[in-house]
matplotlib code that plots the C-alpha trace (Angstrom):
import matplotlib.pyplot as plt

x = [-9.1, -5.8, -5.3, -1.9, -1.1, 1.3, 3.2, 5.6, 7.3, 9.8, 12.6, 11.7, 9.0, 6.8, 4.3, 1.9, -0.2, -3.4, -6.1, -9.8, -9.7, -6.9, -3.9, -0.9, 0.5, 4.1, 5.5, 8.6, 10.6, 13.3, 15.0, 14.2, 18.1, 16.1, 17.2, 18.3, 21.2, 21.5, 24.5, 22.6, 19.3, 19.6, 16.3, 15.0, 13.6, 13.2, 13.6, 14.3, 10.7, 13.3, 14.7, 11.1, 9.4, 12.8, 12.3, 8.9, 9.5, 12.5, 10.1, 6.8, 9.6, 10.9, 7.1, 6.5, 9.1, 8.1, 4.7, 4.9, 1.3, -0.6, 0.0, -2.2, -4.8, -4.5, -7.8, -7.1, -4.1, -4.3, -1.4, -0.6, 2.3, 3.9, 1.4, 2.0, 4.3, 3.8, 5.0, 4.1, 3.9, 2.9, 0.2, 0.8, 3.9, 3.5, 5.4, 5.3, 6.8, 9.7, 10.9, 12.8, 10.6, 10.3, 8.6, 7.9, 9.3, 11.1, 9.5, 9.0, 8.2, 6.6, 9.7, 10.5, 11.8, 11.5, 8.3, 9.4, 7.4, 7.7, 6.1, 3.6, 2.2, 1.4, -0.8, -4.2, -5.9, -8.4, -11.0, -12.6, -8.8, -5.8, -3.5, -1.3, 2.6, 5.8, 5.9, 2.3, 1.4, -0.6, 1.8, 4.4, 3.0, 2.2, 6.1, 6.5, 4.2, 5.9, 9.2, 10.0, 6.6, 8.3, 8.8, 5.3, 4.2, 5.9, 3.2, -0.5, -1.0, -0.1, -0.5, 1.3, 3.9, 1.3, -0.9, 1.4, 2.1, -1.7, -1.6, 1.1, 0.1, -3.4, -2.1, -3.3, -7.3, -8.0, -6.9, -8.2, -6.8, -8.6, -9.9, -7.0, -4.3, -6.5, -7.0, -2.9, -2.2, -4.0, -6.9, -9.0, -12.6, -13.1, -17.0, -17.8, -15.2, -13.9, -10.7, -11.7, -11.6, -12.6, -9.1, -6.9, -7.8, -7.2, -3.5, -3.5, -3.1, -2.8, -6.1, -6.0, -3.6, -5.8, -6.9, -10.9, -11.3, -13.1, -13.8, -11.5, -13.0, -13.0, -11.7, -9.4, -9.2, -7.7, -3.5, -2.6, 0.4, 0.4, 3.3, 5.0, 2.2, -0.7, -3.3, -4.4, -8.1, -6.8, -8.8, -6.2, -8.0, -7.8, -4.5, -4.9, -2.8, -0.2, -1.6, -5.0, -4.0, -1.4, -4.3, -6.5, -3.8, -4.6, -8.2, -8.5, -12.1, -13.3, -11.1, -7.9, -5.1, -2.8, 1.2, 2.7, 6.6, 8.7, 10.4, 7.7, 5.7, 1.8, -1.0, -4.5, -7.8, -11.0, -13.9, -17.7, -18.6, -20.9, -18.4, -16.1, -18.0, -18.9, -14.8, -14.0, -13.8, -10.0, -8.9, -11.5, -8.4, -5.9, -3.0, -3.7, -1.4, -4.3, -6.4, -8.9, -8.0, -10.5, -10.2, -12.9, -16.6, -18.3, -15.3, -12.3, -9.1, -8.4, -4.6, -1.0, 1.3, 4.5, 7.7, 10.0, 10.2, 12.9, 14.2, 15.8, 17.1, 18.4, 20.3, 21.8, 23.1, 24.6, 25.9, 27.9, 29.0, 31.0, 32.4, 33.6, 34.6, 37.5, 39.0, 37.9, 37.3, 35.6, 32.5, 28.9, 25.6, 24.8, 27.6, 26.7, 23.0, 24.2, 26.1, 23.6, 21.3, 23.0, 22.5, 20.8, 17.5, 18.9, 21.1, 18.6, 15.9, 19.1, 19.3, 15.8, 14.2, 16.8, 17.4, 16.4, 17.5, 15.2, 14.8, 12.6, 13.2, 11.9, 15.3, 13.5, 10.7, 6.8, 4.3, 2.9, 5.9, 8.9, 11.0, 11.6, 14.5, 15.7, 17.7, 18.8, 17.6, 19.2, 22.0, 24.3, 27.4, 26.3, 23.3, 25.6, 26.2, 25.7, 22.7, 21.1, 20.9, 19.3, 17.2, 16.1, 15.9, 12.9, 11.4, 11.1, 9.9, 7.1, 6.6, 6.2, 3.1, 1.3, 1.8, 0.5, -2.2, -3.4, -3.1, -5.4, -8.1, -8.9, -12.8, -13.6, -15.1, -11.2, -9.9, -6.7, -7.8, -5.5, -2.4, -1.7, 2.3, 3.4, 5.7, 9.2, 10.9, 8.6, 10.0, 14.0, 14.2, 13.8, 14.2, 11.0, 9.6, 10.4, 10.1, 6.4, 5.5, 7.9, 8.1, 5.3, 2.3, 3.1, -1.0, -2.7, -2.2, 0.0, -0.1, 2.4, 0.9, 3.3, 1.0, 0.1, 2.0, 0.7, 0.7, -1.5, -3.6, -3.9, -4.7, -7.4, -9.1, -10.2, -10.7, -13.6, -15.0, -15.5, -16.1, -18.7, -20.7]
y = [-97.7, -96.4, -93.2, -91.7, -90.4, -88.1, -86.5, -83.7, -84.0, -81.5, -84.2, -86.6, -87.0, -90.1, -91.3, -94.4, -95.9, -97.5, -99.9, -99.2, -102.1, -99.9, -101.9, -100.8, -101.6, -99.2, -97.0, -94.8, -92.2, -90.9, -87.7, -84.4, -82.0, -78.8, -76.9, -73.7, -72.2, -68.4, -67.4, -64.1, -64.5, -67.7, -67.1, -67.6, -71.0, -72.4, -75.1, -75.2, -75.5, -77.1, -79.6, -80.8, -80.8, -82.8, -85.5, -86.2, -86.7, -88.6, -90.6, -91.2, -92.3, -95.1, -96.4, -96.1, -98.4, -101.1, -101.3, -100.5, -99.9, -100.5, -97.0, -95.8, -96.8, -94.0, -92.0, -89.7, -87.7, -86.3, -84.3, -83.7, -82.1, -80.0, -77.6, -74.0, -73.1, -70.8, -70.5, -67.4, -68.3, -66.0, -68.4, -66.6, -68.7, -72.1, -75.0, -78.9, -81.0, -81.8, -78.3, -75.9, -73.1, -70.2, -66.9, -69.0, -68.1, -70.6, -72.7, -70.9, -73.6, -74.0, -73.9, -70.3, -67.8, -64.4, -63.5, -62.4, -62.6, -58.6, -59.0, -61.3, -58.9, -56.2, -58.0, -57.8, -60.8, -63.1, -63.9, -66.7, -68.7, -70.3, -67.5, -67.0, -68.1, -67.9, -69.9, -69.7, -68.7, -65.6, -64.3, -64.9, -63.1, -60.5, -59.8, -59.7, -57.3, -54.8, -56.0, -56.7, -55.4, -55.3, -58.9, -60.2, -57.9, -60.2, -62.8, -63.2, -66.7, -67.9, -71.5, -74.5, -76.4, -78.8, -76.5, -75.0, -79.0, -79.3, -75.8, -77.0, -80.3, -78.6, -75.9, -73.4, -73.8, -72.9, -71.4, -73.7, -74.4, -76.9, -75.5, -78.3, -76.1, -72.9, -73.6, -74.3, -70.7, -68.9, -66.6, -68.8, -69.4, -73.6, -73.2, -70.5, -72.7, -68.9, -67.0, -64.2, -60.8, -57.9, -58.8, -59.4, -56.3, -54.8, -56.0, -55.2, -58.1, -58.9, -60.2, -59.9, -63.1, -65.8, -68.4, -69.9, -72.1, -75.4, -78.6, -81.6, -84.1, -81.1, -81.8, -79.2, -80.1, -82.7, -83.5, -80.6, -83.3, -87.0, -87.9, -90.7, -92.5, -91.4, -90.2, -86.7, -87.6, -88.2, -86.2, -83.9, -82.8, -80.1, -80.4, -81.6, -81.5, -84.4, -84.4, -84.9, -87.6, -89.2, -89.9, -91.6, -93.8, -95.5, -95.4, -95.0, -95.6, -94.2, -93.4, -94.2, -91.9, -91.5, -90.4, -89.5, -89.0, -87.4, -84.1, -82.8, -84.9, -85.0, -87.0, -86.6, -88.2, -87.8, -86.8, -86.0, -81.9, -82.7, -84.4, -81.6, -79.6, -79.8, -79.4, -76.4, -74.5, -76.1, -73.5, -71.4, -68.6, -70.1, -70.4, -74.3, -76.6, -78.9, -77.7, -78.5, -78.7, -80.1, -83.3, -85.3, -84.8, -84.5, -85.4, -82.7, -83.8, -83.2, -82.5, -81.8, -80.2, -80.4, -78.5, -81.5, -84.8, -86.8, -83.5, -83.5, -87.3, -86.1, -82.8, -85.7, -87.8, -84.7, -83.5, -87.0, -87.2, -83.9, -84.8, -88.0, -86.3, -84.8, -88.4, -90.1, -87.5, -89.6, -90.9, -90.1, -89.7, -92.9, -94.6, -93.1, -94.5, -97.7, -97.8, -96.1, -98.3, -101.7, -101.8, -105.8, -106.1, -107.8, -105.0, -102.4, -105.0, -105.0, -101.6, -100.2, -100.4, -99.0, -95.3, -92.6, -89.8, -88.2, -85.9, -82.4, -82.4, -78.4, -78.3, -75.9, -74.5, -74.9, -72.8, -72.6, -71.7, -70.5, -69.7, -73.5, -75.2, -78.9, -80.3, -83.7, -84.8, -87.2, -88.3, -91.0, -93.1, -96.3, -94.8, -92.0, -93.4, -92.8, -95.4, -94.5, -90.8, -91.7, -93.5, -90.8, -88.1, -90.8, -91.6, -88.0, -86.7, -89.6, -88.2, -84.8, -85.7, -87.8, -85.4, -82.4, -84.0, -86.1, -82.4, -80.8, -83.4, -84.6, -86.0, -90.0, -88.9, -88.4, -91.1, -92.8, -96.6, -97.8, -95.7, -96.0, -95.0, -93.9, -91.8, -92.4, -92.5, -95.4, -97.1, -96.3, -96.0, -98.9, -96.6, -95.2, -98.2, -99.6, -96.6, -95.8, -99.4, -100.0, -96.6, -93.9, -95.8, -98.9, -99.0, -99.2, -101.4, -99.7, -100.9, -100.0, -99.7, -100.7, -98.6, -96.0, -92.7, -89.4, -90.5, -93.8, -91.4, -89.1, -91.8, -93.9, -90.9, -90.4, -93.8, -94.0, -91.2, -92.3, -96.3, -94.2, -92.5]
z = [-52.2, -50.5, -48.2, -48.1, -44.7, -44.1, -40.9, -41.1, -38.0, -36.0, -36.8, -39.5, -42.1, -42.3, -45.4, -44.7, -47.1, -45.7, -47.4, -46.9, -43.9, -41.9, -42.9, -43.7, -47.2, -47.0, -44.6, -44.8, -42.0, -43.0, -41.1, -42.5, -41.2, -41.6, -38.9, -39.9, -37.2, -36.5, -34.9, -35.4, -34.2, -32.0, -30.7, -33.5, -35.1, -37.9, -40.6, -44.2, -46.5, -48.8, -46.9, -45.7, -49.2, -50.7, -47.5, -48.2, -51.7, -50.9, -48.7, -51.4, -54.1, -51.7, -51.1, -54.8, -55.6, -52.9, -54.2, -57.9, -59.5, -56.1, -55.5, -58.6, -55.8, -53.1, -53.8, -50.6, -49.2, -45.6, -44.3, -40.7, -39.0, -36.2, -34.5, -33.5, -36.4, -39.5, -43.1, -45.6, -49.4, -52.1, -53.9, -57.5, -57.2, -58.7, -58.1, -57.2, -54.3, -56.6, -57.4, -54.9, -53.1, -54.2, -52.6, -49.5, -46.1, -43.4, -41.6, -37.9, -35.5, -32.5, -30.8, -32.0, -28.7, -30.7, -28.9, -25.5, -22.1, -22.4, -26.2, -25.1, -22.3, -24.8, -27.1, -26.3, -24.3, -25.6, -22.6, -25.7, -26.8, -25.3, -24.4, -26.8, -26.0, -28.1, -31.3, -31.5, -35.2, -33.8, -32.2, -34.5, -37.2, -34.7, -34.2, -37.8, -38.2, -35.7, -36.5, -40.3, -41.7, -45.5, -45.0, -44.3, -47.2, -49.8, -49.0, -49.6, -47.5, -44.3, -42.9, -41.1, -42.7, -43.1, -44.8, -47.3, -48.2, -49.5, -50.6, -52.8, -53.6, -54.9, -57.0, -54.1, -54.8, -51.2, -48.5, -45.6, -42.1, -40.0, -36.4, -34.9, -36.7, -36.1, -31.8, -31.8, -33.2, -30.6, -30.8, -31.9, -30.0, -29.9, -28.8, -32.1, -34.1, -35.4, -35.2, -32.4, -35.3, -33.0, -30.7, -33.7, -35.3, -32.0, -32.4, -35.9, -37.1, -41.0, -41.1, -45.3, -45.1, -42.9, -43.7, -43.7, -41.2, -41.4, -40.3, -40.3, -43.7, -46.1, -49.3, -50.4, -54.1, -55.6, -56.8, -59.4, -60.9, -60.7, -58.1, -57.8, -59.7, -57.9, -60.0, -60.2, -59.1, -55.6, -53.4, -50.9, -47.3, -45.1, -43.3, -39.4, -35.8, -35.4, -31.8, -32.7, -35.5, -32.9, -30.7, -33.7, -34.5, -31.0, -31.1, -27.5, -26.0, -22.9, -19.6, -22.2, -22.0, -25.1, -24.1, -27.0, -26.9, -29.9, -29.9, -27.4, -25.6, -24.7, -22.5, -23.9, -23.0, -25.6, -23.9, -25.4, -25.8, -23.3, -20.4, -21.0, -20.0, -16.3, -16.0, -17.9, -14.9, -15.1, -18.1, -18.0, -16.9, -20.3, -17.2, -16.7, -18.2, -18.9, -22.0, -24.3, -28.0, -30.9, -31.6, -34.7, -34.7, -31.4, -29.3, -27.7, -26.2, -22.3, -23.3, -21.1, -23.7, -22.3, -24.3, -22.9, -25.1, -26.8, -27.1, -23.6, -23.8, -26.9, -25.4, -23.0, -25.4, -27.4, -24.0, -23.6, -27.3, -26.7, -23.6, -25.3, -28.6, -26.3, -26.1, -29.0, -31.9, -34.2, -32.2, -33.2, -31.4, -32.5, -30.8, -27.4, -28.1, -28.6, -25.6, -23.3, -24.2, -23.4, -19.8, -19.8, -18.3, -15.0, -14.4, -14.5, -12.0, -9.8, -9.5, -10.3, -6.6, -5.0, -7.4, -5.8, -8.4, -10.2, -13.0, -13.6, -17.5, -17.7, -19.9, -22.3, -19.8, -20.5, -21.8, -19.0, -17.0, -19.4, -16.4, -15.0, -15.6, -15.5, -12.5, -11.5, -7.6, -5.0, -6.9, -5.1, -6.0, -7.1, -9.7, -10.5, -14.4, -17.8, -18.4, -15.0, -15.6, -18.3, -17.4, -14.9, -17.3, -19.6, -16.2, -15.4, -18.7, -18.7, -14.6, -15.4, -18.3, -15.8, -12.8, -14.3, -16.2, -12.9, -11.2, -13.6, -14.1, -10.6, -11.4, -11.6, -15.1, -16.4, -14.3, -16.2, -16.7, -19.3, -21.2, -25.3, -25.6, -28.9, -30.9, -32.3, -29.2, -27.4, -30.2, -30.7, -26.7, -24.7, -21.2, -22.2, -22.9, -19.7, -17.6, -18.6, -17.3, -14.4, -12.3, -14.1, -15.0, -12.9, -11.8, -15.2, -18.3, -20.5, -24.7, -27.3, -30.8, -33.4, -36.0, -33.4, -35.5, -36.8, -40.4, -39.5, -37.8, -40.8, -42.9, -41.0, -39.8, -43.4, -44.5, -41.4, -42.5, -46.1, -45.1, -42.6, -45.7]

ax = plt.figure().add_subplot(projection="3d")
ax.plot(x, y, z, "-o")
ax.set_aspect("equal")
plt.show()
């Protein structure tokens, strides 16, 4: 028995095939290019449905042919993805993986800016969910509806990119969204498990279009069209949080943080119902930056959210490449990576006690705070380099998750004793690597997982439920 994880990432897609002992038999990533640019509207966005649905195909057909007939063993598909974001699709409109989309909207992601501070303020507040902020599906569909009303009637089903995956995968037999999916949109009440009704129909929201809400496990249907050799008796389950299946993928047991760095970046902690709590005082208000989010079964996360991940490093690196393209034309992203990241282990022990810089990596603002900004500190001449500002800017990403979690979780219950890093850029960045042991968590043991990924996550957390029945 085989479980077919799968992550549909802000950057890249990822499909991991699992045996019934956690092992991995195949794994593919490959990079998804769907941004969409809008010279028009560059506040606003969003990715191409197209371009995901043709990467993860792209991705399943590469596995296929590494394992050949093993993979008429998957029995059970779980999808994950990016949070926050939402999709439209009429579900009268039938179509596979393989074929282009039709009568589905873009992809409007969770890093979406449409919904203005001003906007924000007029909705009505929900004293029961995490306040709503821009890019939050809630409030997203929420603009719509005041501002391209015509639009959002084209469509009779709404969801994340993940949930449009199983909705499509499933010939649309349900219209499910997990309470992980459901809490990241926004009014949505975590204790009741239910979206909060009387305030959306206070903002008028399109209620007609939401979807049911349920519990992670549920079995949506099963795979309308064999694909890529697995059979159509594959059972396909409710779609869950990348977050919540990042986590899994570590296992983490109690007082063990997981940092997760990709085109965000996160610190959570799993905690019992019951631990939680005694310290919900903390967001009682939705204004911390520390919140609670579902997580599986009787357990929630204890999670710091921040907006700035490999995102920022990756700004940097862009940054340099067009400064260099002035000079030498043809050099790529990938050349400056190279070179950034060849600074020898001695030289950076050399230099490492004695750097002062640092780096507040608010580059694109946080939820919390939309106003802040990024800026570079105590900058001297023999640090002031390509490599070491880079270094800074990992060191103070990794800084910023532990500061503001530490900040908002001060009891010897939540107490960090050892740190799980994953996400793609613990493993393409050796800075972070290094940083997160040498300068930010330099107190605690710190492990990297080579398995530790969304789509692992995805995966396992469904073969332990079913090895659990």
């Amino acid at each position: 028995m085989y479980s077919l994880g799968i992550d549909i990432g802000t950057t890249s897609v990822k499909v991991t095939i699992v045996n019934n002992e956690n092992s991995v038999i195949a794994s593919k990533s490959l990079f998804s290019n769907a941004n969409i640019e809008s010279k028009l509207h560059p506040d606003h966005i969003e990715q191409s449905v197209s371009k995901i649905f043709e990467t993860l195909d792209k991705s399943l057909c590469a596995i296929s042919q590494e394992i050949g007939q093993e993979i008429k063993h998957v029995k059970h598909i779980v999808v994950c993805g990016q949070m926050h974001g939402c999709v439209l699709w009429d579900s009268n409109t039938r179509h596979q993986i393989q074929n282009s989309c039709e009568n589905v909207s873009n992809l409007i992601t969770w890093r979406d800016q449409r919904c203005t501070v001003e906007f924000l303020e007029s909705l009505p507040v929900s004293q029961n969910s995490t306040n709503l902020s821009t890019g939050f599906g809630c409030a997203t569909l929420l603009w719509m509806r005041q501002n391209c009303c015509k639009f959002l009637e084209k469509f009779d089903s709404c969801g994340t990119i993940a949930d449009y995956v199983v909705a499509v995968l499933t010939g649309y037999s349900k219209r499910l969204m997990c309470y992980q999916n459901a809490n990241s949109w926004g009014y949505f009440n975590v204790l009741s498990q239910k979206w909060d009704l009387s305030v959306m129909r206070e903002a008028n929201f399109p209620l007609e279009i939401l979807p049911e809400v349920v519990a992670p496990g549920i079995i949506v249907g099963k795979l309308a069209h064999q694909w890529h050799g697995i059979p159509t008796e594959a059972h396909v389950y409710v779609a869950l949080g990348d977050l919540q299946c990042s986590v899994m993928a570590c296992k983490p047991k109690e007082n063990e943080a997981v940092v997760n760095v990709s085109t965000s970046a996160q610190i959570s902690m799993a905690v019992q119902h019951e631990t939680l709590a005694i310290h919900r005082t903390q967001d009682d208000s939705g204004k911390s930056p520390v919140v609670r989010v579902p997580y599986f079964g009787d357990r929630d996360l204890i999670t710091y959210a921040s907006l700035n991940g490999g995102a920022v490093f990756a700004e940097y690196v862009r940054l340099l490449r067009d400064w260099t393209q002035k000079f030498v034309p043809d050099v790529t992203e990938g050349d400056i990576y190279s070179r950034l990241l060849e600074e020898t282990s001695e030289q950076h022990a050399d230099s490492g006690n004695k750097r002062k810089m640092t780096f507040s990596p608010t580059l694109f603002g946080e939820r919390h705070a939309p106003d802040l900004k990024a800026a570079l500190h105590n900058i001297d001449a023999p640090h002031f380099n390509a490599p070491e500002i880079g270094r800074a800017i990992a060191a103070g990403i990794l800084r910023n998750l532990r500061s503001v979690f530490d900040s908002g979780t001060r009891n010897e219950l939540l107490k960090v004793a050892h740190v799980w890093a994953c996400g793609s850029v613990f493993t393409r960045n050796r800075f972070f690597r290094e940083e997160i042991t040498a300068s930010v968590f330099d107190d605690v043991n710190v492990s990297f997982s080579r398995n530790a990924d969304a789509a692992y996550g995805a995966a396992i957390s469904i073969i332990s439920e079913v090895a659990m029945k």
